[in-house]
C-alpha positions in Angstrom: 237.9 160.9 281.6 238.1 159.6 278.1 238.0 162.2 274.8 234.3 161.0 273.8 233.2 163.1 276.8 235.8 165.9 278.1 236.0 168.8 276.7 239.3 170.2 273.8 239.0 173.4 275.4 237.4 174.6 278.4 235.3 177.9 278.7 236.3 181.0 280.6 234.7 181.7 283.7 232.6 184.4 282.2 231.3 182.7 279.2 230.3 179.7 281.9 228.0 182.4 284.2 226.4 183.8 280.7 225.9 180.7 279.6 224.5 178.9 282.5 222.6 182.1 283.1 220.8 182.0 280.3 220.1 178.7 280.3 218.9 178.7 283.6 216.5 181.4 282.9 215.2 179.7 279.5 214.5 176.2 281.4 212.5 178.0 284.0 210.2 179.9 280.7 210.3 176.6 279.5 209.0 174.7 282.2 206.2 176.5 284.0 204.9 177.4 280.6 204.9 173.7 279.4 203.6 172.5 282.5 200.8 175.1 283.1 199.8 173.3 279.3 199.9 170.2 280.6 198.5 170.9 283.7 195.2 172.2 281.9 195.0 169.7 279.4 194.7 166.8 281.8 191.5 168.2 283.2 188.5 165.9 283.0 187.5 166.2 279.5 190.3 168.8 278.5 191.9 165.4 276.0 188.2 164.7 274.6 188.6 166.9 271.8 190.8 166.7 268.9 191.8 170.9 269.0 193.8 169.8 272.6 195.2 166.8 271.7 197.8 168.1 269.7 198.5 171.2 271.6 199.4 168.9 274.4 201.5 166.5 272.7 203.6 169.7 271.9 203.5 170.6 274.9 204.9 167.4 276.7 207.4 167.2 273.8 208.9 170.8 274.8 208.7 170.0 278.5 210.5 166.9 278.2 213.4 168.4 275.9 213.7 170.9 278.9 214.4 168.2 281.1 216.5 166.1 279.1 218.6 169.2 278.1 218.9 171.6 279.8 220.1 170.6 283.5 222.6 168.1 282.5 223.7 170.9 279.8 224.2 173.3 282.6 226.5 170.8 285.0 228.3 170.0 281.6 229.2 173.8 281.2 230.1 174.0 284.7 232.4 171.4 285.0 233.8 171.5 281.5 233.2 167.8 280.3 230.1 165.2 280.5 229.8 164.0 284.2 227.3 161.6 284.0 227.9 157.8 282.5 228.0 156.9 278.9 225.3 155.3 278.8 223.2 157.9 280.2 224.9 160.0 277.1 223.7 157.4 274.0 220.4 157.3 275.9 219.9 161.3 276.5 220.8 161.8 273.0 218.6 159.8 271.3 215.9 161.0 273.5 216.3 164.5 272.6 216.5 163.7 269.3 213.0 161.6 269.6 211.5 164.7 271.6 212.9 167.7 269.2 211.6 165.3 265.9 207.8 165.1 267.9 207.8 168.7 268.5 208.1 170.1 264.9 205.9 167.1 264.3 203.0 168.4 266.2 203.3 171.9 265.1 203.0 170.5 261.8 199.6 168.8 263.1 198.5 172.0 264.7 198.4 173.2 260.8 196.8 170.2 259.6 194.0 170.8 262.1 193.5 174.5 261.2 193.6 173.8 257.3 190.8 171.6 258.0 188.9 174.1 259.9 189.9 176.5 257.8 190.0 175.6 254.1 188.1 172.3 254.1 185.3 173.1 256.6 182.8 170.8 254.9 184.6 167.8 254.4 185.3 165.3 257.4 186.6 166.9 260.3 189.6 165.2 262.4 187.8 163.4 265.3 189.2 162.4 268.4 190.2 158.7 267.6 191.8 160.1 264.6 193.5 162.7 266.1 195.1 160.3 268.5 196.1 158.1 265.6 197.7 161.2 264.2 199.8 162.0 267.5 200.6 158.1 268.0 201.7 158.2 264.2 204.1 161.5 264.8 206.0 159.5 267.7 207.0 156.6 266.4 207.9 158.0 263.7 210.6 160.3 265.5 211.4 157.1 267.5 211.9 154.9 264.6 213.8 158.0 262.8 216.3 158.5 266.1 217.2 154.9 266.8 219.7 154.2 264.1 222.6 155.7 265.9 222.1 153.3 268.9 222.7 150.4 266.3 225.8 151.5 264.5 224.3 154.1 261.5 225.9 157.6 263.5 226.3 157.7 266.6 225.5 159.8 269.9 228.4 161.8 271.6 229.0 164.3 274.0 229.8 167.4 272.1 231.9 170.2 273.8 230.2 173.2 271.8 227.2 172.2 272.7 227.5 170.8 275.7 225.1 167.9 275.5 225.3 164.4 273.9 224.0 164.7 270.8 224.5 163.2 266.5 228.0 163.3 265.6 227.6 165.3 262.8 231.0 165.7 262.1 231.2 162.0 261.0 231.2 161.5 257.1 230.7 158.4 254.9 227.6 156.7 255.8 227.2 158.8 259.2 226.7 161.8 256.6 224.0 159.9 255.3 221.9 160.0 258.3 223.0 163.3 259.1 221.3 164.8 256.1 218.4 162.2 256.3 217.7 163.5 259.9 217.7 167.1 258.6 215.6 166.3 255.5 213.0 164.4 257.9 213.0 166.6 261.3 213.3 170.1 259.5 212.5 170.3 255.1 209.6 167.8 255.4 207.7 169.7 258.0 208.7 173.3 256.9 207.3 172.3 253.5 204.2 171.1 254.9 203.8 174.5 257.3 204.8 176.5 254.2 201.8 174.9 251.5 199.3 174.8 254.4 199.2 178.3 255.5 199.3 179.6 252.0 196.5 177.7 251.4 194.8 179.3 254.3 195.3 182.6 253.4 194.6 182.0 249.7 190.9 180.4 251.0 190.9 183.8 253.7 191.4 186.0 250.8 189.2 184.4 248.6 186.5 184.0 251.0 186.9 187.6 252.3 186.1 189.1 248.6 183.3 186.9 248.5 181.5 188.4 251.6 182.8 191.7 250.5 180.4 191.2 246.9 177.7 189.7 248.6 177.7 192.6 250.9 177.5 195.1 248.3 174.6 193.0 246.0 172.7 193.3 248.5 173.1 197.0 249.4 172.1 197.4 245.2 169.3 195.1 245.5 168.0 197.2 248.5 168.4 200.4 246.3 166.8 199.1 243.3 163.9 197.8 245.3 163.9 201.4 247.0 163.5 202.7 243.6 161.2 200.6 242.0 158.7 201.0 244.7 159.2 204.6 244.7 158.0 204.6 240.9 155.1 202.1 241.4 153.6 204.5 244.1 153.8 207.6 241.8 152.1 205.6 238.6 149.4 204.7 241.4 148.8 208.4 242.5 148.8 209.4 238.8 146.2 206.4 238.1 144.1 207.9 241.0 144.4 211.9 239.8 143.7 210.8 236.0 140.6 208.5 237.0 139.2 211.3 239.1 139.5 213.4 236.6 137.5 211.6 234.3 134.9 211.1 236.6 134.4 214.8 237.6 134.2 215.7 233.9 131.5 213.5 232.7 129.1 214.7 236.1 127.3 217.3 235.0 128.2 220.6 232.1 128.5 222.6 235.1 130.7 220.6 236.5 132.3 219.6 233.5 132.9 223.7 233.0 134.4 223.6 236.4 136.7 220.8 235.5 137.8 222.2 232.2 138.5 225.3 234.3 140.0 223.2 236.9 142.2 221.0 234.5 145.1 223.2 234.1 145.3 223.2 237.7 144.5 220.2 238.2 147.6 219.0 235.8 149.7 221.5 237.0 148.4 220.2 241.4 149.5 217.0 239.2 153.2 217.8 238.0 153.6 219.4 241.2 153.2 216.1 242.8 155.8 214.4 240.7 158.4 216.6 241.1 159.3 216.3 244.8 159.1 212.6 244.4 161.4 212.5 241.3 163.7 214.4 243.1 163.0 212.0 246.3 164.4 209.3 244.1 167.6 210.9 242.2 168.1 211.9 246.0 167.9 208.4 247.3 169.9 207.0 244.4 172.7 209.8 244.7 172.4 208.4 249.3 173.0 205.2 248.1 175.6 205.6 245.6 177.3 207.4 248.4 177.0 204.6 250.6 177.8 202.1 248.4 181.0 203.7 248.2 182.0 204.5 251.3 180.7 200.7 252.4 183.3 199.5 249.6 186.0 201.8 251.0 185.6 200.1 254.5 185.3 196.6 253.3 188.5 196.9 251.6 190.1 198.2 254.3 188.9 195.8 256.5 189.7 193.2 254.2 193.7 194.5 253.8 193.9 194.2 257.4 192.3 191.1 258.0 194.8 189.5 254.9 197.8 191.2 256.7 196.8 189.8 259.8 196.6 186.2 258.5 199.9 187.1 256.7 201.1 188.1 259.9 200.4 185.4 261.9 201.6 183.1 259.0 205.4 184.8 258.9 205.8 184.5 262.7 205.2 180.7 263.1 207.0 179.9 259.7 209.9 182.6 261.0 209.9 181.2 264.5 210.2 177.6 263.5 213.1 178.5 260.6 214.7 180.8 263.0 215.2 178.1 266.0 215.9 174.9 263.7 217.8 175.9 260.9 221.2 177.1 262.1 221.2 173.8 264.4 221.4 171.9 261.4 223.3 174.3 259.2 225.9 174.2 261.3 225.6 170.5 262.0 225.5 169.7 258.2 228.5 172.2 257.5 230.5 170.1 260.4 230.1 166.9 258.5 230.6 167.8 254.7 233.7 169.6 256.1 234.9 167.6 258.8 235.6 170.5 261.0 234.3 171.4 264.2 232.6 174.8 264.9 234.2 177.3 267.9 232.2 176.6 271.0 230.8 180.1 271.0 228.9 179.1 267.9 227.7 175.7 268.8 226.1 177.3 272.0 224.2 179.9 270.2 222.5 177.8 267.4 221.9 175.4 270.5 220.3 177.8 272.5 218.3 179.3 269.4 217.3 175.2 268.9 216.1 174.7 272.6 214.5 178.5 272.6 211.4 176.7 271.0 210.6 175.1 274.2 209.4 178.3 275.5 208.4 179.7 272.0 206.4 177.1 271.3 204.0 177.2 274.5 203.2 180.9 273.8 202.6 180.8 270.1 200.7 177.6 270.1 199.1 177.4 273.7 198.8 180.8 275.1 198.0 183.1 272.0 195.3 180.5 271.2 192.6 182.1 272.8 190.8 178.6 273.2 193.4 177.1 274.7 194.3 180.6 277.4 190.4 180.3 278.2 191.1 176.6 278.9 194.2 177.7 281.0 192.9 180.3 282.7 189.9 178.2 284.1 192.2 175.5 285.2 194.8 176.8 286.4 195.0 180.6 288.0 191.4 180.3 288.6 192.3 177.7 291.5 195.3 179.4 292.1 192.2 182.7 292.4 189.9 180.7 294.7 193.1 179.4 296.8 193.7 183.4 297.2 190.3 183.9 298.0 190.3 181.6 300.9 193.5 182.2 302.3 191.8 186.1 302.0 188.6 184.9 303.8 190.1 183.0 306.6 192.5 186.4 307.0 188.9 188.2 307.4 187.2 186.0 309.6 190.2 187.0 312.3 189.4 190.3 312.0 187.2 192.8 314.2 185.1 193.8 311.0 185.2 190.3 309.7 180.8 190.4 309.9 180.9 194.0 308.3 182.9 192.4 305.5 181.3 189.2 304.4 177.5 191.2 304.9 179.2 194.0 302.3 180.6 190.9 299.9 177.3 189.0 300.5 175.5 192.4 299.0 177.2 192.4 295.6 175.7 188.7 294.5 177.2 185.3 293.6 179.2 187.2 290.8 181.4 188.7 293.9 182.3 185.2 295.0 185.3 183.2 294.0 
């Protein structure tokens, strides 16, 4: 075996079973998660729309870096060196290099779709012909940026610590050069993009939250007011009413005009006696709605911190996750090549295993805590898997003594019952 693929020093037996242990357990996360994606995408009219488009071309990026990785990664820890041909090792590098670049790439047009949603609701929205323009785009760009080391600029070796074929980072000159071109395009360019969108979002949240929060209290002023203006115009009519009756019981007859200057006092005071309950109807009302006002303001800016620390929230984790699984793959990788040493093998495995952790980060963050995309799964997928139980639970049944007893019973709780 030549020194491009066996290994300086081998691995205990120890660090081999963690290793392969946790590998094992990772690709498994990886692919039933990615393929339970993939699965429900490809349902008739699932691709139609431009909100699954790029959910699945994540999706089949992080299912086929599981495949390319991680089983030949496993039989490389096992035996200690690569055991497949050279080829295969300049061809399995450069396609997980294609498939890791198209993964950040969708994530990053994942954002672009929800800024558009989100901040720029009105202006054209990304249709379907676009969209796949878009995902088309993202791939040959990773393709075009992970070819070069098949034609001389780097190259693709198997690398003990990480026990795959991957860059040589530890080349410097113009290998270097690609090194940190790689890292700028796979990693800066799309964390800078992630970063700017999703502080515009919540900038546009916030901002669109303290609107509702002021048209919400207008109107509760306006209703007020209004409360209170018609409150005064029906007392100026019942005083119009007293005053003209008055008038009209004065001038009847001196009799009755003696009875209404006898009258008038009581009259005025019947009058002022009116007035008062309904002056103090409206400080009440105004005092009720001051009240409210304020505790409706107290309760809009609650909601509103939680709703910004929920978009701040969501915002950390996905920029977190994505600097937490790629950046130590290419610190390290960058700090092998400016100082032309090679990290311990302990190291190399863990920012590896951090690196391929996104394929089954990535399915959960973007696929499966999207609740249009779980609805989309759930219909697909374990709802067959639901009806398949539901037969297999019916032909159990129809074996069975009570088998009648049963299906009349099912048959008398509707359709909804029914599988």
């Amino acid at each position: 075996m030549t020194g491009l693929l066996a290994s300086p020093t081998s691995r205990s037996q120890p660090e081999k079973v963690a290793e392969v242990f946790f590998l094992g357990i990772l690709f498994v996360i990886a692919l039933v998660a990615n393929s339970t994606i993939c699965y429900a995408m490809l349902q008739p009219y699932r691709l139609k729309t431009s909100s699954n488009l790029f959910p699945f071309s994540l999706a089949v990026a992080n299912l086929s870096l599981a495949l390319l990785h991680t089983p030949y990664t496993m039989a490389s820890l096992i035996v200690d060196h690569w055991p497949f041909d050279i080829a295969w090792c300049q061809i399995s590098g450069m396609l997980i290099n294609l498939v890791s670049m198209a993964s950040n790439f969708s994530i990053v047009l994942i954002a672009i779709h929800r800024y558009y949603l989100i901040v720029k609701p009105l202006s054209d929205t990304i249709s379907v012909r676009r969209a796949k323009t878009m995902v088309a785009f993202v791939w040959f760009t990773s393709l075009v940026t992970a070819v070069p080391p098949l034609f001389g600029w780097n190259s693709y070796r198997y690398i003990p610590g990480k026990a795959f074929c991957s860059v040589d980072w530890q080349d410097g000159g113009p290998d270097l050069v690609y090194s940190v071109y790689l890292v700028v395009i796979s990693f800066f360019v799309p964390l800078g993009i992630l970063f700017y969108i999703y502080r515009a979002i919540y900038l546009k949240t916030k901002r669109q939250r303290k609107k509702t929060d002021y048209n919400t209290l207008r109107g509760l002023s306006d209703q007020g007011s209004f409360t209170y203006q018609r409150s005064q115009t029906l007392c100026q009519k019942l005083a119009c009413c007293l005053s003209r009756n008055n008038s009209q019981g004065s001038n009847s007859s001196p009799s009755t005009s003696e009875k209404g200057n006898v009258s008038s006092p009581a009259t005025s005071r019947s009058y002022s006696f009116e007035l008062s309950p309904s002056r103090r109807d409206n400080a009440l009302q105004r005092e009720e709605m001051r009240r409210r006002r304020e505790v409706i303001t107290r309760s809009l800016t609650r909601q509103s911190s939680i709703y910004e620390q929920k978009t701040v929230q969501n915002a950390l984790v996905l920029l977190l996750t994505f600097v937490i699984n790629l950046a130590p793959y290419y610190i390290v990788g960058i700090w092998s090549g400016a100082s032309q040493k090679t990290a311990s093998n302990g190291l190399d495995f863990f920012v590896t295993f951090l690196f391929v952790c996104m394929t089954a980060v990535n399915p959960m963050l973007y696929g499966f805590f999207n609740r249009q995309i779980r609805r989309v799964v759930l219909k697909s997928t374990i709802g067959q898997f639901a009806c398949q139980l539901c037969k297999c639970c019916d032909s159990d049944l129809d074996t069975r003594p009570d088998a009648a007893t049963t299906r009349r019973g099912r048959n008398t709780l509707g359709p909804d019952s029914e599988c």
